[in-house]
N, C-alpha and C positions, 0 to 999 in steps of 0.2 A: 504494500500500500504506500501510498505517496506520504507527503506531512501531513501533520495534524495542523486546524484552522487557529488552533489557538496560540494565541501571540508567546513567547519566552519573554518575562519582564525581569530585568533586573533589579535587586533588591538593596542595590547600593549602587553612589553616584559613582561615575567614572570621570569627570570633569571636573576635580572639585574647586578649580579655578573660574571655572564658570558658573558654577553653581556654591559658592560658598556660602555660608550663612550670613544673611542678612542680607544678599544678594535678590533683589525682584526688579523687573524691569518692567515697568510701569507704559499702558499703552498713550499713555498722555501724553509721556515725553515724547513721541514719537509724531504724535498732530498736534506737537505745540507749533505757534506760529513762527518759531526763530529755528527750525530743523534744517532749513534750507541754508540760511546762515552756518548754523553749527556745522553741518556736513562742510562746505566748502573752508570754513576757516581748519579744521581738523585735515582737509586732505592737503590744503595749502604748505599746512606745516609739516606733512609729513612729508610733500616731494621736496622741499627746502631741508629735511632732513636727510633726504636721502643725498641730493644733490649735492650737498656738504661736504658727505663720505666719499660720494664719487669724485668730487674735486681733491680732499685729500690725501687719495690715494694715488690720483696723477699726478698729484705732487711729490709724494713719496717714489713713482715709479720715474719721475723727472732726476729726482736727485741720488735714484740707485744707477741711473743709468751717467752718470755726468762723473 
């Protein structure tokens, strides 16, 4: 016979970084009016973080190779 319909749950978390205590994510924050704002200021600063590293290290590969 093939599987059974019934689901396997697990009975502990396996993310507990995602799911830690005190952890809830609230659907409000998500249609608050300033979400569009928050998204672009949050990716903004991450490609300027990233961009950082990648300049850093053509710096480093500048001055290993000199």
């Amino acid at each position: 016979m093939g599987r059974s319909a019934h689901a396997v749950v697990r009975a502990t978390v396996d993310h507990l970084e995602m799911d830690g205590p005190g952890t809830m994510h609230l659907i409000e924050d998500d249609l608050s009016e300033a979400w569009v704002d928050d998204l672009a200021r949050d990716g903004v600063a991450e490609i300027e973080r990233y961009l950082a590293k990648h300049l850093a290290f053509l710096a480093y590969l500048d001055e290993a190779s000199a």
